[in-house]
Biopython code that builds the backbone (N, CA, C, O; Angstrom):
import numpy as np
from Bio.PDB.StructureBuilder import StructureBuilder

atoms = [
    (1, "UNK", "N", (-4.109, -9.965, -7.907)),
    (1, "UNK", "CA", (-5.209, -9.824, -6.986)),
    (1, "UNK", "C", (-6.083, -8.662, -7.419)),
    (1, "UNK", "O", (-5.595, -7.660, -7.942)),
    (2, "UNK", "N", (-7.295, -8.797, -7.210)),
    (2, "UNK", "CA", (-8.157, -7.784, -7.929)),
    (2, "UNK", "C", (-8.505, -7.182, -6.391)),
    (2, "UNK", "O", (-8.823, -7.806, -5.378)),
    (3, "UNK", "N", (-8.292, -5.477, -6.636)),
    (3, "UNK", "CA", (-8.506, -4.458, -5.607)),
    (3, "UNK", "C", (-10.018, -4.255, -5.838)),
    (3, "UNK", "O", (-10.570, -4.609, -6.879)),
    (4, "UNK", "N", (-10.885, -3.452, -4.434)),
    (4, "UNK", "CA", (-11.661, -2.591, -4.091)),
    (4, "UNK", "C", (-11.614, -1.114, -4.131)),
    (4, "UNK", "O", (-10.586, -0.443, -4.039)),
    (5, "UNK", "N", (-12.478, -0.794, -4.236)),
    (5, "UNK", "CA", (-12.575, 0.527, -3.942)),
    (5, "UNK", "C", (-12.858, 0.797, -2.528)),
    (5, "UNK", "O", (-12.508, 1.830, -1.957)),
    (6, "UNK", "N", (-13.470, -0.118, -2.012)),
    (6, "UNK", "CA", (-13.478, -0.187, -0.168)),
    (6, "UNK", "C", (-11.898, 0.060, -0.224)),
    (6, "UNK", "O", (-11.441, 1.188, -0.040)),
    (7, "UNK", "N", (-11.029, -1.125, -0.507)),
    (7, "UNK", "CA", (-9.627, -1.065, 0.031)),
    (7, "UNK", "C", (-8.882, 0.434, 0.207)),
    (7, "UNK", "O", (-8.111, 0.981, 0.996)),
    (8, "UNK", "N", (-9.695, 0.783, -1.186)),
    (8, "UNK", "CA", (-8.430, 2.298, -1.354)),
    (8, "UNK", "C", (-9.130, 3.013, -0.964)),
    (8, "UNK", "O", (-8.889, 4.128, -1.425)),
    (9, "UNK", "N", (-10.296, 2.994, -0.026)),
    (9, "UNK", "CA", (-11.260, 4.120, 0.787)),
    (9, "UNK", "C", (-10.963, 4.099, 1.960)),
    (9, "UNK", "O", (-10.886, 5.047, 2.741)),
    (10, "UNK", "N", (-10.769, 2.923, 2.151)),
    (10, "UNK", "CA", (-10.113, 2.246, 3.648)),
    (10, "UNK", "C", (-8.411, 2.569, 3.588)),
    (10, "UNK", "O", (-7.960, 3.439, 4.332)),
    (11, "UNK", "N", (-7.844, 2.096, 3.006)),
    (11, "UNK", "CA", (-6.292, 2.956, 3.050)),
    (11, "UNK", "C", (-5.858, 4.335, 3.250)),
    (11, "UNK", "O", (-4.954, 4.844, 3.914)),
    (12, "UNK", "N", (-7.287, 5.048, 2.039)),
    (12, "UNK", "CA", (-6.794, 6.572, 2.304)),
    (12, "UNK", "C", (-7.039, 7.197, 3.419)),
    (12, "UNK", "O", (-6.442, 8.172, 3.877)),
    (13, "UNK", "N", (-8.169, 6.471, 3.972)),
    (13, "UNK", "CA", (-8.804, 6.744, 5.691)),
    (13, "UNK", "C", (-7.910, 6.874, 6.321)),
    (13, "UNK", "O", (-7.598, 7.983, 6.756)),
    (14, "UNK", "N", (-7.091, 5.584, 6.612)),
    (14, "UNK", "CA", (-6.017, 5.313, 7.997)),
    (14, "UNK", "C", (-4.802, 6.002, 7.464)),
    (14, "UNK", "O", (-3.807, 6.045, 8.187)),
    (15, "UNK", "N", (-4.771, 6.610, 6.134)),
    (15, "UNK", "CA", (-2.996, 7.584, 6.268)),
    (15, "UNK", "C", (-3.474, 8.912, 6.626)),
    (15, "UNK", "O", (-2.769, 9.768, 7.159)),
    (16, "UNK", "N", (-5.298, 9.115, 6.157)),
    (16, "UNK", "CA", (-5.578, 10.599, 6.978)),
    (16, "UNK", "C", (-5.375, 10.935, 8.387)),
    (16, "UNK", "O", (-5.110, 11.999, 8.948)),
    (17, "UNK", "N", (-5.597, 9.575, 8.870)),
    (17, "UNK", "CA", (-5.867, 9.759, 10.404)),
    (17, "UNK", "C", (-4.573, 9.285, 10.949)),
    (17, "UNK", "O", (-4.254, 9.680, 12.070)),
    (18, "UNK", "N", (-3.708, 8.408, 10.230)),
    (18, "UNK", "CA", (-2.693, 8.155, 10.905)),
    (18, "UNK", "C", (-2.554, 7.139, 11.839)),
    (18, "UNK", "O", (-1.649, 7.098, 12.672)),
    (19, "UNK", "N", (-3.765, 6.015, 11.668)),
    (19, "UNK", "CA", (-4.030, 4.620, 11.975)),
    (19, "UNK", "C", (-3.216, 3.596, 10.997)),
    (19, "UNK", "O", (-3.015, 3.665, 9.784)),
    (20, "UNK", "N", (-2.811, 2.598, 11.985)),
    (20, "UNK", "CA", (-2.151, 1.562, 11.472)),
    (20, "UNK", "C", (-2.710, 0.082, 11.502)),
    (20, "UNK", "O", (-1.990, -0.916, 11.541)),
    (21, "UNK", "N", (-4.071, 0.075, 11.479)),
    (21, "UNK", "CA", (-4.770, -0.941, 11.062)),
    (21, "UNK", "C", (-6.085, -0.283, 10.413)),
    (21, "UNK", "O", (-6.734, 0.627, 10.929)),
    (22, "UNK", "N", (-6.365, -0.921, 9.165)),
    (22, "UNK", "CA", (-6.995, -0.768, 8.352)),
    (22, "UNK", "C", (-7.820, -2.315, 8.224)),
    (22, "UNK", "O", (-7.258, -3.402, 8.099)),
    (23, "UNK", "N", (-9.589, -2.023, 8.308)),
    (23, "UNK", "CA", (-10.564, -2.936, 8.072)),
    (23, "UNK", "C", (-11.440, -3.057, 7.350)),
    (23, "UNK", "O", (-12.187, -2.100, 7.552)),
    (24, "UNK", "N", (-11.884, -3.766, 6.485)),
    (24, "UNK", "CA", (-12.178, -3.731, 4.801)),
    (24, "UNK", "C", (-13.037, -5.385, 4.886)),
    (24, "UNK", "O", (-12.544, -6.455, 5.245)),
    (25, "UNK", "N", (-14.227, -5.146, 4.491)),
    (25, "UNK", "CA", (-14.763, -6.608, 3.933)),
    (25, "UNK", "C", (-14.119, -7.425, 5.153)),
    (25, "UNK", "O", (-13.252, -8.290, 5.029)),
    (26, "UNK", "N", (-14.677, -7.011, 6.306)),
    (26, "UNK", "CA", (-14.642, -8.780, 7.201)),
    (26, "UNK", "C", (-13.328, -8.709, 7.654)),
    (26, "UNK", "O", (-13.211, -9.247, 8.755)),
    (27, "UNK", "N", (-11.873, -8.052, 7.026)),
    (27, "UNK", "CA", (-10.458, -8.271, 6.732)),
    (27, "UNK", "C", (-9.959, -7.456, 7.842)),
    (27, "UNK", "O", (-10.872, -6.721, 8.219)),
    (28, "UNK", "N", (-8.726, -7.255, 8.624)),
    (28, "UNK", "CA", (-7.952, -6.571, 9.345)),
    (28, "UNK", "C", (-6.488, -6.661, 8.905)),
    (28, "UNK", "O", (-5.953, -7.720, 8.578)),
    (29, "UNK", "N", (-5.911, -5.525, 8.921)),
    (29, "UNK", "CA", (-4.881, -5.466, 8.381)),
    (29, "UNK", "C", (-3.983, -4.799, 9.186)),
    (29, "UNK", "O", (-4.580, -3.747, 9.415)),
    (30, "UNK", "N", (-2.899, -4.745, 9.774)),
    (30, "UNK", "CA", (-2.261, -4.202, 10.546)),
    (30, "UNK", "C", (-0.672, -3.843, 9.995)),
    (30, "UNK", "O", (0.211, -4.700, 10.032)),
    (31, "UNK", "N", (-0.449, -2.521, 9.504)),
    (31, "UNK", "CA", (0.738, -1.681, 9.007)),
    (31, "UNK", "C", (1.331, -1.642, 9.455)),
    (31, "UNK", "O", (0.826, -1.611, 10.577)),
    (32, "UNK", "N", (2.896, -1.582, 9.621)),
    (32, "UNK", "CA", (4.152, -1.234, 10.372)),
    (32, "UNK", "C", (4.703, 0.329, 10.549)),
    (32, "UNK", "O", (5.470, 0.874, 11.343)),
    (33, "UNK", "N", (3.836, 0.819, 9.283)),
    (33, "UNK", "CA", (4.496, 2.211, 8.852)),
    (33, "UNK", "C", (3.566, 3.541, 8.089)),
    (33, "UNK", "O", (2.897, 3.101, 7.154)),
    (34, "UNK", "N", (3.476, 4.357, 8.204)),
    (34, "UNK", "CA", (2.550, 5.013, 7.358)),
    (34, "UNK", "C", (3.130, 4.796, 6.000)),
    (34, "UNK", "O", (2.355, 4.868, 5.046)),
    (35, "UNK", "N", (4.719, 4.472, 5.732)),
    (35, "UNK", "CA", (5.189, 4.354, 4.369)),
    (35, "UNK", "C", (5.037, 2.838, 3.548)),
    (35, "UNK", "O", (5.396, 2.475, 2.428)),
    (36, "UNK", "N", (4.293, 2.114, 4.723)),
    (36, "UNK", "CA", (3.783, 0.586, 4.266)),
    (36, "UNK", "C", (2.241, 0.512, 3.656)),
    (36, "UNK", "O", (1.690, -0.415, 3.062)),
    (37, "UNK", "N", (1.691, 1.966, 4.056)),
    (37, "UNK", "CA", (0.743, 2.318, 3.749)),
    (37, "UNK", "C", (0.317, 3.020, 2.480)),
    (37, "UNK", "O", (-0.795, 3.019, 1.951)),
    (38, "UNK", "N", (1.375, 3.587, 2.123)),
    (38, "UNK", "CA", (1.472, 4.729, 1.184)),
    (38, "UNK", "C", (1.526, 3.807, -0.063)),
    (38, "UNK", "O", (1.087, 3.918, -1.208)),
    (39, "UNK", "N", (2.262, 2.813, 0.624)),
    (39, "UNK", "CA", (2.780, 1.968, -0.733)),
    (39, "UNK", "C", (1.975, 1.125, -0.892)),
    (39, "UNK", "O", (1.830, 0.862, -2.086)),
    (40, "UNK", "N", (1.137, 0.349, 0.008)),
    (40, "UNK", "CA", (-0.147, -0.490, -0.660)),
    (40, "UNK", "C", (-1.511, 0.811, -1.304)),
    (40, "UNK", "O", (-2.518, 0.607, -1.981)),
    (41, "UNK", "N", (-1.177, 1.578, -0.959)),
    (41, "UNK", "CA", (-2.742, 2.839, -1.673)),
    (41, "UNK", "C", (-1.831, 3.556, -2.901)),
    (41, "UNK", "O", (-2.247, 4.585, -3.433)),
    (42, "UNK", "N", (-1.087, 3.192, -3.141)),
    (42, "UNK", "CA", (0.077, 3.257, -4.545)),
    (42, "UNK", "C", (-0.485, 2.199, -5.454)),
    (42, "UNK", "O", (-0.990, 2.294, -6.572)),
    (43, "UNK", "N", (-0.221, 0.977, -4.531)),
    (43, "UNK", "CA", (-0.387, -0.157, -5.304)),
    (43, "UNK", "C", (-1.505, -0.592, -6.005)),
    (43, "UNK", "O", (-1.411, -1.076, -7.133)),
    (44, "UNK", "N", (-3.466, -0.333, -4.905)),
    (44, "UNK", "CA", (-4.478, -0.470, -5.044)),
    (44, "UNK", "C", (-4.770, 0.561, -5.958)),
    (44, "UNK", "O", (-5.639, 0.309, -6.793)),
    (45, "UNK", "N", (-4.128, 1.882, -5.986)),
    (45, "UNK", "CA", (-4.835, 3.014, -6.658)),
    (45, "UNK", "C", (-3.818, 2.231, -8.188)),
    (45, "UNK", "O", (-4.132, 2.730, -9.268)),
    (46, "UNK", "N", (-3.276, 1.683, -8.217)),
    (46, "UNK", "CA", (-2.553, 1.690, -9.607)),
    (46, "UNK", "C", (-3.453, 0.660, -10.455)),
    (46, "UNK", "O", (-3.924, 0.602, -11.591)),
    (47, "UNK", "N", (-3.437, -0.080, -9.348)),
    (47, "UNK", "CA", (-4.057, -1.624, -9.808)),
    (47, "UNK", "C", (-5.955, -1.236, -10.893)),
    (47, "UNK", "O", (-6.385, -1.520, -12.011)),
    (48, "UNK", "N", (-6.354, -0.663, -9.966)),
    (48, "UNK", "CA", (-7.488, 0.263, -9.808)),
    (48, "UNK", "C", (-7.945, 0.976, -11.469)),
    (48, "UNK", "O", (-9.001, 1.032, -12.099)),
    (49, "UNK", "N", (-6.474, 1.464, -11.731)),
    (49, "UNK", "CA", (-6.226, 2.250, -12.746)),
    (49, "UNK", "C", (-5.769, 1.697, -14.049)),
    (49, "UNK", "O", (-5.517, 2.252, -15.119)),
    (50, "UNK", "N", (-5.718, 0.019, -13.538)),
    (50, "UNK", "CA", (-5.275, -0.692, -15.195)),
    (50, "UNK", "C", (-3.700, -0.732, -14.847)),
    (50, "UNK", "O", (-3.110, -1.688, -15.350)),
    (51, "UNK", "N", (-3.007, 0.058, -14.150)),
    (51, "UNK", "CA", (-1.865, -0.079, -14.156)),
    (51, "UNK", "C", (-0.630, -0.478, -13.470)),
    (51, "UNK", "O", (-0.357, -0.105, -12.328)),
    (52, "UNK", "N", (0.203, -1.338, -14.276)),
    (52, "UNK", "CA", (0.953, -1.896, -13.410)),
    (52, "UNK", "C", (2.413, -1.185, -12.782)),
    (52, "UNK", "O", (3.135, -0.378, -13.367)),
    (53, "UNK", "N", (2.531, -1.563, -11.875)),
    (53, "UNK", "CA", (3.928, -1.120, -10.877)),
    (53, "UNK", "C", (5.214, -1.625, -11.005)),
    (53, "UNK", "O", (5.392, -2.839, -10.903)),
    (54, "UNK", "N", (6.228, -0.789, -11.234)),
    (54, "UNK", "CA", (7.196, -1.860, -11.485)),
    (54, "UNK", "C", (8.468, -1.291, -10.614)),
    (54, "UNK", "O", (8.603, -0.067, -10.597)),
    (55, "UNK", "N", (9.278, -1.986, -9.991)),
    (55, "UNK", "CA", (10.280, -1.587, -8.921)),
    (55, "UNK", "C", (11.081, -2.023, -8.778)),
    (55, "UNK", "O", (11.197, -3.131, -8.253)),
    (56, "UNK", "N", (12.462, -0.933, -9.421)),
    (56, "UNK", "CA", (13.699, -1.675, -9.498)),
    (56, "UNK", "C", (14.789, -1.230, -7.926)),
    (56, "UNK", "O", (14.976, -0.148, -7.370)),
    (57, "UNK", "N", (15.289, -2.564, -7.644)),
    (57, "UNK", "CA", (16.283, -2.105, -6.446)),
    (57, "UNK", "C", (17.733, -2.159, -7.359)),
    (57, "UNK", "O", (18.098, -2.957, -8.222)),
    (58, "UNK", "N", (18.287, -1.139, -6.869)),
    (58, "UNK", "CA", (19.814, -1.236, -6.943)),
    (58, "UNK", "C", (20.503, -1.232, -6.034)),
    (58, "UNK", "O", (20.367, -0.319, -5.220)),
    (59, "UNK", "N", (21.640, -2.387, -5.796)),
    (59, "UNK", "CA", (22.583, -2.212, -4.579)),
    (59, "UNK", "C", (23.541, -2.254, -4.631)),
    (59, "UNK", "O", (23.825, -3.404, -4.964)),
    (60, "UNK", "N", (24.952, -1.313, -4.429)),
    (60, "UNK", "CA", (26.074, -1.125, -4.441)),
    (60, "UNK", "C", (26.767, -1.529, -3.205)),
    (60, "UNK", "O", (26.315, -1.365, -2.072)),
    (61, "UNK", "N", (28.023, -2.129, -3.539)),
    (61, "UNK", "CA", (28.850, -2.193, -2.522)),
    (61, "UNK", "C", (30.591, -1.482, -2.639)),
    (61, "UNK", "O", (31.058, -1.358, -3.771)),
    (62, "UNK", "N", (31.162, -1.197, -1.823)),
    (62, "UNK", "CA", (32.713, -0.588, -2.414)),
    (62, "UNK", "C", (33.873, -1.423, -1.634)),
    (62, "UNK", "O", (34.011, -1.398, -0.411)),
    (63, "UNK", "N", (34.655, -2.142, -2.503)),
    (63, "UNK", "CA", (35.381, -2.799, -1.530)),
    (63, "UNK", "C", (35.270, -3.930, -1.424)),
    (63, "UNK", "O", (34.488, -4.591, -2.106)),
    (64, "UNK", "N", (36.234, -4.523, -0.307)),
    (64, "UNK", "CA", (36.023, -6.540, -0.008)),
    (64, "UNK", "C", (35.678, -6.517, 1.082)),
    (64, "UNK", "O", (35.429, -7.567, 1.674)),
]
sb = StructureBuilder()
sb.init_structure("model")
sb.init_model(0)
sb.init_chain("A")
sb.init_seg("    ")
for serial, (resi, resn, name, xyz) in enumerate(atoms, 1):
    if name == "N":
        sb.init_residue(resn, " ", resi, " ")
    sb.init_atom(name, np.array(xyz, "f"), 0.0, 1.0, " ", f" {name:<3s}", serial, name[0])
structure = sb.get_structure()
């Protein structure tokens, strides 16, 4: 998906202020988290930048 610079003007807005809906081009977007936030203006600023994201989970368990 190709980002805006609205988007990541509009993202960095609502983690300044601490709003959880963010509105962009016509669009509404509604966050769960400021850390759902952090991570799409991660994502747009990377995207933005040529660069891609990459995210590894690891999950351990101990035992039966």
């Amino acid at each position: 998906m190709a980002y805006t610079v609205e988007q990541k003007a509009a993202l960095e807005k609502a983690l300044a202020s601490g709003v959880m809906r963010v509105s962009y081009g016509g669009n509404t977007v509604e966050y769960r988290s400021l850390d759902e936030i952090k991570t799409a203006l991660a994502t747009v600023t990377a995207a933005l930048a040529g660069k891609r994201i990459r995210q590894v989970r690891v999950t351990t368990s101990r035992g039966l």
